[in-house]
N, C-alpha and C positions, 0 to 999 in steps of 0.2 A: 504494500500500500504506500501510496506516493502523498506527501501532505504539501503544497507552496509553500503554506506559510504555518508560522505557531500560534497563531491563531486558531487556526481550524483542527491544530492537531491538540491544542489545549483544549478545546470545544469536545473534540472525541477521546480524550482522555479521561475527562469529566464525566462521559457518557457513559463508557466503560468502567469507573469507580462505580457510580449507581447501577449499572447491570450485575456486577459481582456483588452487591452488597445485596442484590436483592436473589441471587443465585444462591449465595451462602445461607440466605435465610429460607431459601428452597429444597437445597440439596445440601447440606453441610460441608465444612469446611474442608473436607478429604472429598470428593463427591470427582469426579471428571469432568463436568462442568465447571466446578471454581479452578479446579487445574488449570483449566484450559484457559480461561478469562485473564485469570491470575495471568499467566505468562503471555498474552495479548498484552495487555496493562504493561508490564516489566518492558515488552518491545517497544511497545509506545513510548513509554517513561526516558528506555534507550536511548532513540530516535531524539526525543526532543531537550535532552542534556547536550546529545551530542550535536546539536542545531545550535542550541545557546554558544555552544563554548567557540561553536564554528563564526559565531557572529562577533564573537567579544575577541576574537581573533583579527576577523577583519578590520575593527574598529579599531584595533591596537594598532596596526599596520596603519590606516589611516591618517592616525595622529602620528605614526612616526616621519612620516614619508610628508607630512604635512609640516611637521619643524623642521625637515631637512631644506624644503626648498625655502623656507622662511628665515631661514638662516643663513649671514651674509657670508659669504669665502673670499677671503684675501683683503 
């Protein structure tokens, strides 16, 4: 599954905490269902750590590359 933006992937990860919450109080807490969900969630969760860190990345780059040229030489 492909998300754009963390928006929508925060939207569906919200979506999927309340599916499991209500799985687990359907099928308990060992059940193949919350397995399953569970580790949905975990991918998600994945996904969107490793989006952040990807972002706080580029912005770092950004501002370096941004005092470089603002910075006078010679």
């Amino acid at each position: 599954m492909l998300f754009r933006s963390n928006e929508k992937l925060e939207h569906r990860i919200k979506q999927l905490k309340k599916d499991l919450i209500r799985i687990v109080e359907a099928t308990g807490l060992n059940s193949h269902e919350t397995l399953s969900c569970s580790q949905q969630l975990d991918q998600l969760i994945t996904v969107y750590q490793r989006n952040c860190r990807n972002e706080e990345n580029k912005n770092r780059e950004r501002v370096s590359v941004n005092t470089i040229e603002k910075t006078p030489f010679g």
